[in-house]
N, C-alpha and C positions, 0 to 999 in steps of 0.2 A: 504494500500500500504506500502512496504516494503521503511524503509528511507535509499537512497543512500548514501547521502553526511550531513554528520554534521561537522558542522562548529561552533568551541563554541570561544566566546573571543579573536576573532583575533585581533591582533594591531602590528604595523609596523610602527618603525621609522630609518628616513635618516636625523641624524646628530639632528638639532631643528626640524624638518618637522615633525612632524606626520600624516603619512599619512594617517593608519588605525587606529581604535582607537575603540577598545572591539564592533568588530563585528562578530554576530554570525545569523545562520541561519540552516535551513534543508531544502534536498530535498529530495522526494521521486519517485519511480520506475515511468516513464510515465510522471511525472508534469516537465511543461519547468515554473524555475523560473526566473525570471529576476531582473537587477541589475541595476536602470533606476537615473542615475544621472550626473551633466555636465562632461566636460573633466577635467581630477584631480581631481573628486571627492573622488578617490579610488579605483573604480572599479577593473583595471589592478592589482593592487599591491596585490585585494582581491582574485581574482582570481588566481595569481602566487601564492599565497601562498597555496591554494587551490591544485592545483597542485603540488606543493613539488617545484617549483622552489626558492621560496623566502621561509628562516626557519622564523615562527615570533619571534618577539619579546617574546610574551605572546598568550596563546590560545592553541588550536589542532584540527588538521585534521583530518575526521575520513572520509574514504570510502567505504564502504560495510563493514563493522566491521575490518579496517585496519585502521590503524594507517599512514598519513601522513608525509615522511618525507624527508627532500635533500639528505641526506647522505646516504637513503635506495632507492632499487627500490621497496619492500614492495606494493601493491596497485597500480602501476602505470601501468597497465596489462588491470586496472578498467578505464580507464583516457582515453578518446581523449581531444587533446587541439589544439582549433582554434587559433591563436596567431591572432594580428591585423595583423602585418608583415607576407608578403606571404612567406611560407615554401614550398615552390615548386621549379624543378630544370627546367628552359625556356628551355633546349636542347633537355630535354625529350620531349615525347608525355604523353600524358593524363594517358594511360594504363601503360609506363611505370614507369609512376611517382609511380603510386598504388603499382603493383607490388617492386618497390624497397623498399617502406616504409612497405607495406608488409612484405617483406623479415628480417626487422627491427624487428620488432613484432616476426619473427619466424614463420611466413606463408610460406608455398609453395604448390608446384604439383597442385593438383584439386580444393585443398581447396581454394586457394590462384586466382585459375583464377577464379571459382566461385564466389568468393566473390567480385572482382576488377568488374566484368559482373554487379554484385547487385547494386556495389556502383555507377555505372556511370547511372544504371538506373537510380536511387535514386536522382542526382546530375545532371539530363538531358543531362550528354555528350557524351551518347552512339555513336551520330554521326560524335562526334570529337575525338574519342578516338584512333585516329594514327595522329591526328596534334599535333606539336610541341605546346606546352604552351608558348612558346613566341609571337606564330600568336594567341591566346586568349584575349579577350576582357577581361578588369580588373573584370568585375562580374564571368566572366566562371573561369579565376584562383583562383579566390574565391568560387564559387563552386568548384574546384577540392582540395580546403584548406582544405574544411567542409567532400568532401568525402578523403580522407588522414585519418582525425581525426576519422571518422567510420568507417575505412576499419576492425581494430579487434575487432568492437564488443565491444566500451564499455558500460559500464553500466552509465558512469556518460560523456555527452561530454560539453567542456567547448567551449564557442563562445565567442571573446570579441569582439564587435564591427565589427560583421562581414561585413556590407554591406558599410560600409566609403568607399565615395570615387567610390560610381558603380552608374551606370544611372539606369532610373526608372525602365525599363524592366529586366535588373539584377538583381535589389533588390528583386524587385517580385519575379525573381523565385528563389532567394536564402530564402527568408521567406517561401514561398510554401514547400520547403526542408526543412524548419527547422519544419513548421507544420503536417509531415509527422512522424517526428520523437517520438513525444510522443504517438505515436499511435503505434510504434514498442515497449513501452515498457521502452526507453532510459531516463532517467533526464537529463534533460538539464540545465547549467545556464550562461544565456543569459545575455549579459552587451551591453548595448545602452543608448546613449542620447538623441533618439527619442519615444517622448511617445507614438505615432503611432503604433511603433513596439513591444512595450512593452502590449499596448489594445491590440494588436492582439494575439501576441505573445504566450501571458504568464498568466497561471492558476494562478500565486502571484507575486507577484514586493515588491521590497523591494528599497527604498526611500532613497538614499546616497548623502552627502552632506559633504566634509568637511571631509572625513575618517569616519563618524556617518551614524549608518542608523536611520533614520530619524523616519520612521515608517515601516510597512512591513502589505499585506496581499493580498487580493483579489481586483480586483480592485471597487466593490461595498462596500467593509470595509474601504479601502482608501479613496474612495467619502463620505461614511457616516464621513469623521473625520469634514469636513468643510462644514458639514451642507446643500448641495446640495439636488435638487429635481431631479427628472425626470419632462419631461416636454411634453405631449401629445396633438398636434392640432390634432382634427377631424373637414376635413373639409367635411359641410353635407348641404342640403336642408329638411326642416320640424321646428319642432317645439322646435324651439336649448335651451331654458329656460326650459322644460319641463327637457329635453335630460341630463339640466347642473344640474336641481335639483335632479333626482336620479343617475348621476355617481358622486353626492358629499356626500353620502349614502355609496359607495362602500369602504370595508376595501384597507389601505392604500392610500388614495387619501386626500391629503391633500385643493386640491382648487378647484373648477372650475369658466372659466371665460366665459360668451356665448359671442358670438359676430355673426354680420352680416354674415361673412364665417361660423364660429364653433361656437366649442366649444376648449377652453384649459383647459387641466386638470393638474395639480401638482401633481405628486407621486412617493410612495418609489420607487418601481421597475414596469419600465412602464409593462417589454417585460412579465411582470406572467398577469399583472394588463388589458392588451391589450385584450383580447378575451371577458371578461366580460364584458367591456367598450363597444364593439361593439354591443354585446347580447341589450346592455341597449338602443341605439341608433336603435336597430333594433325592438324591444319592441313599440317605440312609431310611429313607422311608418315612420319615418326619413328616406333618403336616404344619404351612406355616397360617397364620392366622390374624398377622398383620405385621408391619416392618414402619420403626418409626428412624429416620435420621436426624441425628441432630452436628450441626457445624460450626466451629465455634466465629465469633460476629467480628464486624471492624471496633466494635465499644473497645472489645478487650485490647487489639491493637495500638488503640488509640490510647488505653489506659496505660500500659506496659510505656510505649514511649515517650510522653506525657509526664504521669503521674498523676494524673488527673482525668476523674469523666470527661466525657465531650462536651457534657451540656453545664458544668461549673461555669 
């Protein structure tokens, strides 16, 4: 995959604050990375500058092989950006809101109604797209944020913290929207301080704390840093010592423990490790009766390198 956004050596400071402090990253075509740390940890100022709004201190912007920067619009053709603050005008309706920011971009005629059609599909508001956005519920002007930021097609869109602040059934469908989007193609980078959104989210996460990213990867590379297992009940009828002596045989399986329900097993990665486990269980005549996994989360990650919850 082709890398959209690099990001080398960023740092930003206000007065003694250091906000950011030598952070760099990459994203590539299709992967949504994410940016998963508390409030002030950075995030916002990483991504302004990301964007061309804030010049840093030290570091560069690079976007599809352009060059980053305030004083150019250079690259920013490439850019949608989510802000947290809603960039929408309440008098409008939905449609018109598209079209004017549209018009912005340098869209019109077919192109432009075509595409405003695309985005409300995209964004679920096809069947509100002649109400005014003032009668919109805080999650749907936030879907109509994210499609604004899509309407020209970038190559890189930036989200900060899009769902603060909306109830359950909004955030769903603005994440459903967001996981839509690496499947067009788009890089995404994703800044939240829930790690829920960030598991779901995000093909890498990167771990900020303090202006520092802390660590950055996948979220199976992030769990290997604190030593976590995966951890596998099968709950079964037959002969569970038999069942627990050869799935403790099987590569990557670190323990198993029988008991009157199951069996528990300890290993690297359950969801590869899952089908063989059952093979083995199903080998001795066993009957299984349900199989629950459990994985451990970015919380702990975050705790281990930190010292601290996410949400302190």
């Amino acid at each position: 995959m082709a890398t959209v956004l690099a990001a080398r050596g960023l740092s930003k400071s206000f007065g003694d604050l250091v906000a950011v402090n030598d952070v760099s990253f990459e994203i590539a075509e299709g992967e949504t990375f994410g940016l998963l740390g508390p409030n002030g940890a950075g995030k916002t100022t990483s991504i302004s500058m990301v964007a061309g709004l804030l010049e840093p201190d030290q570091g560069a912007v690079n976007v599809n092989g352009i060059t980053i920067r305030t004083r150019s619009t250079a690259g920013r053709s490439d850019i949608g950006l989510v802000p947290q603050e809603l960039a929408i005008y309440p008098d409008l309706t939905a449609v018109e809101n598209l079209k004017f920011f549209g018009r912005l971009y340098e869209m019109a005629g077919a192109e432009l109604e075509k595409r405003t059609e695309e985005v409300l599909e995209v964004i679920g508001l096809t069947d509100r797209k002649d109400d005014l956005t003032k009668e919109f519920s805080g999650g749907m002007q936030r879907r109509l944020n994210i499609g604004i930021g899509l309407l020209h097609r970038p190559l890189l869109l930036i989200l900060d913290e899009p769902t603060v602040g909306v109830d359950p059934q909004s955030r769903n469908a603005i994440l459903e929207s967001v996981e839509e989007l690496s499947g067009q193609g788009i890089a995404v980078l994703y800044t939240t301080h829930y790690m829920e959104e960030a598991e779901r989210l995000c093909d890498r996460v990167a771990i900020i704390d303090e202006g520092v990213i802390k660590a950055e990867g996948t979220r199976r590379e992030l769990v290997s840093l604190v030593g976590q297992k995966d951890r596998i009940h099968v709950a079964m009828t037959g002969d569970v010592a038999e069942v627990a002596r050869i799935a403790a045989e099987l590569d990557g399986v670190h323990e198993t423990s029988p008991s009157d329900s199951g069996i528990d097993v300890l290993a690297d990665e359950a969801s590869k490790l899952l089908p063989e486990l059952l093979a083995c269980v199903s080998s001795t005549g066993a009957s299984v009766s349900g199989v629950e996994v459990f994985e451990p989360n970015l919380e702990a990650v975050f705790l281990h390198l930190t010292g601290k919850a996410l949400r302190d």
